[in-house]
C-alpha positions as CSV (number, residue, x, y, z in Angstrom):
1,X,147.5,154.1,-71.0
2,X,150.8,154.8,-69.8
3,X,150.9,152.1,-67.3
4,X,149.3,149.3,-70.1
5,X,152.3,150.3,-72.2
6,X,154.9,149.8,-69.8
7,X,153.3,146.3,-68.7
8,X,153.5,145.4,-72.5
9,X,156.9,146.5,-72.4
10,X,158.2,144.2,-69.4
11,X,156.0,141.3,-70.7
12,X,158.0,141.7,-73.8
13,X,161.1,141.8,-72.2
14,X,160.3,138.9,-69.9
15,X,159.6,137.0,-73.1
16,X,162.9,137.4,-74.8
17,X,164.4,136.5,-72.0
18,X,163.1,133.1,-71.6
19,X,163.9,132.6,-75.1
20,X,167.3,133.8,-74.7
21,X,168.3,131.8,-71.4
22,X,165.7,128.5,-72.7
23,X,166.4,125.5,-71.5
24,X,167.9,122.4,-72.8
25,X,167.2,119.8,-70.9
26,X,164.5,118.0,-73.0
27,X,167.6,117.6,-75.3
28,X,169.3,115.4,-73.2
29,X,166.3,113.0,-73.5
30,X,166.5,112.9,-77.5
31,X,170.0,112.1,-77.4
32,X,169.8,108.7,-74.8
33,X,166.5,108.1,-77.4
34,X,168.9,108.4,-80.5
35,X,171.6,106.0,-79.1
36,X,169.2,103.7,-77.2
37,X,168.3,102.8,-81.0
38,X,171.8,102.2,-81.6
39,X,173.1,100.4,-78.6
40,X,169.5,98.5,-78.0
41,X,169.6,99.9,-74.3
42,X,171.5,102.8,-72.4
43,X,172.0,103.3,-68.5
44,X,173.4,105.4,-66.4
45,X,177.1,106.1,-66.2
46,X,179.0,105.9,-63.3
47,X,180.8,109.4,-62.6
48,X,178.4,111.7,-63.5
49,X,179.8,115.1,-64.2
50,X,179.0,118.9,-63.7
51,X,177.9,120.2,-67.7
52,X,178.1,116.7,-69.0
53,X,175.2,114.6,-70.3
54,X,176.6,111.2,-71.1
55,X,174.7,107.9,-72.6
56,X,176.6,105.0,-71.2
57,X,175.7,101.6,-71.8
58,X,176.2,98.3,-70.7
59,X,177.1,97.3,-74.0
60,X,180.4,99.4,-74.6
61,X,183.4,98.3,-73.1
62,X,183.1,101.4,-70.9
63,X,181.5,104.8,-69.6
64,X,184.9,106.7,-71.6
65,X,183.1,104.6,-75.1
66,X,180.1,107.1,-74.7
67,X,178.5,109.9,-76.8
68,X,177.7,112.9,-74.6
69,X,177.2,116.3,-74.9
70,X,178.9,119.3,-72.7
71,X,176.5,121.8,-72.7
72,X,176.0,125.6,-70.7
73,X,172.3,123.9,-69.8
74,X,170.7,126.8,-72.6
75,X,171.1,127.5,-76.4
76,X,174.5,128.9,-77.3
77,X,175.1,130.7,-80.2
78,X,177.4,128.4,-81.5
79,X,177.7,124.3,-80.9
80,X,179.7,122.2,-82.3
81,X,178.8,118.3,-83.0
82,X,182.3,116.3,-83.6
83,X,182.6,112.8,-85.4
84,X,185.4,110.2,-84.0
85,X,187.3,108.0,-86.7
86,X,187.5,104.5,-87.5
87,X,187.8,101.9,-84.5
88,X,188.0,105.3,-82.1
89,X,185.6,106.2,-79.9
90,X,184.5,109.8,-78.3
91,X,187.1,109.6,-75.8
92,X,189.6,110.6,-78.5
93,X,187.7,114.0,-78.5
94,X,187.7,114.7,-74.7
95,X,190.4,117.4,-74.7
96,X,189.2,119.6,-77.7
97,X,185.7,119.0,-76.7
98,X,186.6,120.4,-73.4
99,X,188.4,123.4,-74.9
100,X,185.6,124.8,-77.3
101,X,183.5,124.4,-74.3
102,X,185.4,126.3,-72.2
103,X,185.3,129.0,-75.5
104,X,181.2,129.3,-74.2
105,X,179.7,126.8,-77.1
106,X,177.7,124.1,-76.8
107,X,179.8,120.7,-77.6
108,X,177.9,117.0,-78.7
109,X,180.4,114.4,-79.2
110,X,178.7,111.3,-81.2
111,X,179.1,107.7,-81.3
112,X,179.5,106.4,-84.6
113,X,177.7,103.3,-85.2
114,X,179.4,100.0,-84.8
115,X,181.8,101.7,-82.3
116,X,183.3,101.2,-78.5
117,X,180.8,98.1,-78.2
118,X,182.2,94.9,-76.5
119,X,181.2,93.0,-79.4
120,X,182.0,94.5,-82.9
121,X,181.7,91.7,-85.0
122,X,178.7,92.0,-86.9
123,X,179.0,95.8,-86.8
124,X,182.2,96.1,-89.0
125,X,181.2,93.0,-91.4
126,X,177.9,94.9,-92.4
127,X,177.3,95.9,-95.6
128,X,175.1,99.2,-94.8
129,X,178.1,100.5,-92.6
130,X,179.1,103.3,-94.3
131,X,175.0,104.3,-94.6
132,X,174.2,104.0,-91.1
133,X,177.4,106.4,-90.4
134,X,176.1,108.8,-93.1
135,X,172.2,108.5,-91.4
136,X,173.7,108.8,-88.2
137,X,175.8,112.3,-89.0
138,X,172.8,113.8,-90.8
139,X,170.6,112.7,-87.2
140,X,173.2,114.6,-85.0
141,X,173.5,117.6,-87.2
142,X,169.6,117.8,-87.3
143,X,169.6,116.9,-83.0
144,X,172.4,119.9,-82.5
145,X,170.2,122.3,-84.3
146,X,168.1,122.1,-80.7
147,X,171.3,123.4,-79.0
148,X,173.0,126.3,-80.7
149,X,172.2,128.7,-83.4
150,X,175.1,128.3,-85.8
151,X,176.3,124.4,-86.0
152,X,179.9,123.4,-86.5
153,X,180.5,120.4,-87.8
154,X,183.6,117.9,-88.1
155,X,185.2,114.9,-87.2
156,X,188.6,113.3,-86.2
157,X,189.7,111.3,-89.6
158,X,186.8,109.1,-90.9
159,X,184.9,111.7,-89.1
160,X,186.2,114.1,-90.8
161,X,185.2,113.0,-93.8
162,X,182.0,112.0,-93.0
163,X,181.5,115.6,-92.1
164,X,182.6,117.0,-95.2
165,X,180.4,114.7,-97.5
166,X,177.3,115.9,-95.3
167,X,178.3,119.5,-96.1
168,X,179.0,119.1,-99.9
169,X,174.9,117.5,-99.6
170,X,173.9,120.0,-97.5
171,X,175.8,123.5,-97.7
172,X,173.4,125.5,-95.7
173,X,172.8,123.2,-93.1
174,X,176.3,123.9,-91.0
175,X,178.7,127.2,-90.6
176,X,181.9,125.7,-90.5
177,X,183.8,122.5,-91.0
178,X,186.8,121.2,-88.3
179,X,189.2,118.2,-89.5
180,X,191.5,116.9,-87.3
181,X,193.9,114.4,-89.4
182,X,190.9,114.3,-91.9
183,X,190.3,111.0,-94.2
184,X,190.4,113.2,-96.9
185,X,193.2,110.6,-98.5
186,X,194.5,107.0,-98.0
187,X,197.9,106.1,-98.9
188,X,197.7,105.6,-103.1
189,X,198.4,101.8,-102.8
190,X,195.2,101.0,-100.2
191,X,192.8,103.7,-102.9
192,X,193.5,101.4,-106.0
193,X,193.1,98.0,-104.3
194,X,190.1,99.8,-102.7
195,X,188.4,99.6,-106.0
196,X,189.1,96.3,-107.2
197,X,185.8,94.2,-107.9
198,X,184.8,92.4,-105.6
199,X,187.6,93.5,-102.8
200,X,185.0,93.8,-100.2
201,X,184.2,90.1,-100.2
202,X,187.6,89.1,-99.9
203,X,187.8,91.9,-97.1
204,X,185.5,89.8,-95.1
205,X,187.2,86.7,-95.1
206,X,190.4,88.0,-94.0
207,X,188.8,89.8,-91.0
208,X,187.9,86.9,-89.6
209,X,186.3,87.1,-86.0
210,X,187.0,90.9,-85.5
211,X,188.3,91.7,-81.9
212,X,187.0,94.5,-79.9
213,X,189.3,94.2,-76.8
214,X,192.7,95.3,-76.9
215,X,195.8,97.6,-75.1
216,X,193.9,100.4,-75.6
217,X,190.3,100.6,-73.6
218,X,189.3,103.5,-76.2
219,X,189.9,102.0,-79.4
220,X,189.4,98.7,-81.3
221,X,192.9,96.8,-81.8
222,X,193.0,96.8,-85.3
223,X,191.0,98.6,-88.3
224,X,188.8,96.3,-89.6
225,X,189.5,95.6,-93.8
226,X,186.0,95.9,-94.8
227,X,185.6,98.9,-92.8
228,X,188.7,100.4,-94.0
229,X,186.9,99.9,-97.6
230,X,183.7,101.9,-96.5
231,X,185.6,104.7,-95.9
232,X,187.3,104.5,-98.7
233,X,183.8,104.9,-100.6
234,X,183.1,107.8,-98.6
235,X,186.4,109.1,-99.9
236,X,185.9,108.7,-103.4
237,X,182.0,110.2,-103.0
238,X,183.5,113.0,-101.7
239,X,185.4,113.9,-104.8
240,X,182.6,112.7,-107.1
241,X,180.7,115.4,-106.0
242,X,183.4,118.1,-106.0
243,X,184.6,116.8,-109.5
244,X,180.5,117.3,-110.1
245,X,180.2,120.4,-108.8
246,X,179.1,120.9,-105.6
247,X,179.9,124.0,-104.0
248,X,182.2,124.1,-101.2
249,X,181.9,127.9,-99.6
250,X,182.9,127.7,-95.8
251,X,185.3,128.5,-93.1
252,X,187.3,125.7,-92.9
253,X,190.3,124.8,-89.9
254,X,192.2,121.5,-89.9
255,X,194.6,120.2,-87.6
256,X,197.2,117.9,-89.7
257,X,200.4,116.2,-89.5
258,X,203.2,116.1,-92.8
259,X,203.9,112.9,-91.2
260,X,200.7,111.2,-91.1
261,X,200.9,107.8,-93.3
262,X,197.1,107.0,-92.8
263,X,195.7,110.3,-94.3
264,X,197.7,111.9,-96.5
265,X,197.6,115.8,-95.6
266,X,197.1,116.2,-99.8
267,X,193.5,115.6,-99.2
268,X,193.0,118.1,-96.9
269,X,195.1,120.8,-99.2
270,X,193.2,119.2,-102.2
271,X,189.9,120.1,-100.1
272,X,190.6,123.8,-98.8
273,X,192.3,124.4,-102.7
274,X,188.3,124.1,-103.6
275,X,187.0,126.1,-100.7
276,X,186.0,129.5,-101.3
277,X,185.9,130.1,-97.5
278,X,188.3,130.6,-95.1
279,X,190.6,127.9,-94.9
280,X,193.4,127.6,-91.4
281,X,195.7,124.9,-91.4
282,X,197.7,124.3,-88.6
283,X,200.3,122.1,-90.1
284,X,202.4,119.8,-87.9
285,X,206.0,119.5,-89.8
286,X,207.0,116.1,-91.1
287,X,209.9,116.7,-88.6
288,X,207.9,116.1,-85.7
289,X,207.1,112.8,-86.5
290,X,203.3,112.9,-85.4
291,X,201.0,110.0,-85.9
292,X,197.8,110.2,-87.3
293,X,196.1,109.0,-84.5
294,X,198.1,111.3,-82.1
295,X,196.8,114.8,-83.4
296,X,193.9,114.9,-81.5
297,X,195.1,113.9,-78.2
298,X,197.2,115.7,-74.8
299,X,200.0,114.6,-72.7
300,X,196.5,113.7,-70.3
301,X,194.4,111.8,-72.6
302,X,197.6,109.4,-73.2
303,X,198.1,108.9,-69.2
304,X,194.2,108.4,-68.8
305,X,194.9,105.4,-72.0
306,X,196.8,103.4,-69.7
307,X,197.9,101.8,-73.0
308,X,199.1,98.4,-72.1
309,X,202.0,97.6,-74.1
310,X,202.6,93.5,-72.7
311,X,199.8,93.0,-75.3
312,X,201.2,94.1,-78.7
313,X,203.9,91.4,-79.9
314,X,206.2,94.2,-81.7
315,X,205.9,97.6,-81.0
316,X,205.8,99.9,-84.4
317,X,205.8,103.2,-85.3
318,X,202.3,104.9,-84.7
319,X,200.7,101.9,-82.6
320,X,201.8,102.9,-79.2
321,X,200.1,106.5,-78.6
322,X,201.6,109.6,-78.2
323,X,200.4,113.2,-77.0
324,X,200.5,115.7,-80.0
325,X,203.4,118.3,-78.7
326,X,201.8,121.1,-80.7
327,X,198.3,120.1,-78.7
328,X,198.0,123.3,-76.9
329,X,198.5,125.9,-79.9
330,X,196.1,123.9,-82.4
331,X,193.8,124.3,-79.6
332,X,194.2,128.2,-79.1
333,X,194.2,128.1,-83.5
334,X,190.9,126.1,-83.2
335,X,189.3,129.0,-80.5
336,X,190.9,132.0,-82.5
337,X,188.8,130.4,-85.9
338,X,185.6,129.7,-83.7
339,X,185.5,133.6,-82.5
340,X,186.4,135.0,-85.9
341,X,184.1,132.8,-88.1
């Protein structure tokens, strides 16, 4: 009798041990499936990289274009699935990716439809654009559930926002909320032209032909005008659902600069002023002079741009990239909110 117990007993505990240490790697074949429906066909990339599962493609301008997922190859208590922001791509998430990975989570880094593709034409002229970004959030949320307990969710700018729209629909669905230079706001001039009748149209026209190569091998040239407009609907949904109630209880952190013309910081105070979570913002000072764009990325990712400045005709504030000098310490902000929420 003894002895039967004791084999229950280590058949038990062999049990919750394969649960515990499970594998992931039929995970990695969802993903390539997810984004083989968006790209039309994936292949493999040509560095292939210890704890990195990358879905390259022959029809992004390059491996650095592609969603991927760093992973500890088993469930993780925690993972956290990140949104880039308009005419961006994944590469803009490389160094905080890395850091919350190195923090023992789980990391998947998504492609947002219409994005790092050679062609970009039809992509940012479609009017389902902001849907198919919503459908694809809610798909990577539901995909991350396979690879960590808890899910954190957020996004670089149009991310960002996309990731707080999400929540507001579905508050139990995700534990926490990131924003890095969050599209929480657009500079009050662009919001009211934004909702002029038939803006969207016009929008179109001036596009033109909308370019996908440019100085910087990561990013589309320009933001497109009718994209610009989707986002701006996602904007405004956003607060139609706060203004309507929707509860907003979470641990928030966001990474923002005073200086940032794009995205107002406002929306992101407006935002945490409504949470009745935790809310950490590590607030660059309108002193520093950082760029939206250059919030998210290191002294590294700027090198690895080779940014090729012969191709813009003026140079302007903001359009030639910088490394965020406060980098490293939102980074140790963003671990020290990961461990205590």
């Amino acid at each position: 009798m003894k002895l039967l117990f004791v084999l229950l007993l280590l058949t038990a505990s062999t049990i919750s041990f394969v649960v515990s240490s499970q594998s992931i790697e039929s995970e990695y074949d969802k993903f390539d499936a997810i984004y083989q429906l968006q790209l039309g066909a994936t292949s493999g990339c040509q560095t292939p990289e210890i704890n990195l599962f990358k879905v390259c493609s022959d029809r992004l301008k390059n491996d650095g274009n592609a969603p991927y997922i760093l992973h500890h190859k088993k469930i993780t208590p925690k993972v956290v699935v990140l949104f880039h922001g308009l005419s961006d791509s994944p590469f803009y998430f490389r160094s905080i990716a890395n850091s919350i990975h190195q923090q023992g989570h789980n990391v998947v880094v998504a492609l947002m439809p219409g994005h790092g593709k050679k062609q970009a034409n039809e992509d940012m002229q479609d009017a389902n654009l902001s849907d198919r970004w919503r459908e694809h959030v809610s798909e990577m949320v539901d995909f991350s559930a396979g690879l960590g307990e808890q899910i954190y969710a957020g996004g670089f700018s149009t991310g960002g926002v996309l990731a707080t729209e999400y929540i507001l629909k579905n508050p139990k669905a995700v534990k926490g909320l990131l924003l890095f230079s969050g599209a929480l706001a657009l500079d009050p001039g662009v919001e009211s032209m934004a909702k002029i009748w038939g803006i969207q149209w016009l929008a179109k026209i001036l596009d033109g032909e909308y370019k996908a190569q440019g100085p910087n091998p990561y990013k589309y040239p320009s933001v497109a005008r009718f994209s610009a407009l989707e986002l701006a609907e996602v904007i405004f949904s956003v607060r139609e659902l706060i203004e309507n109630g929707a509860a907003l209880n979470l641990p928030i952190f966001a990474g923002h600069s005073m200086a940032d013309k794009t995205t107002p910081i406002v929306g992101v105070k407006n935002l945490m002023a409504v949470n009745l979570g935790t809310n950490i913002l590590f607030e660059l000072s309108k002193e520093m002079d950082v760029c939206h764009a250059d919030v998210v990325v290191n002294n590294e990712q700027v090198s690895d741009m080779k940014f090729d400045v012969s191709m813009i005709e003026e140079i302007m504030p903001c359009n030639v990239p910088k490394a965020n000098p406060k980098h490293a310490e939102m980074l140790d902000a963003l671990n020290k909110f990961l461990t205590a929420n």
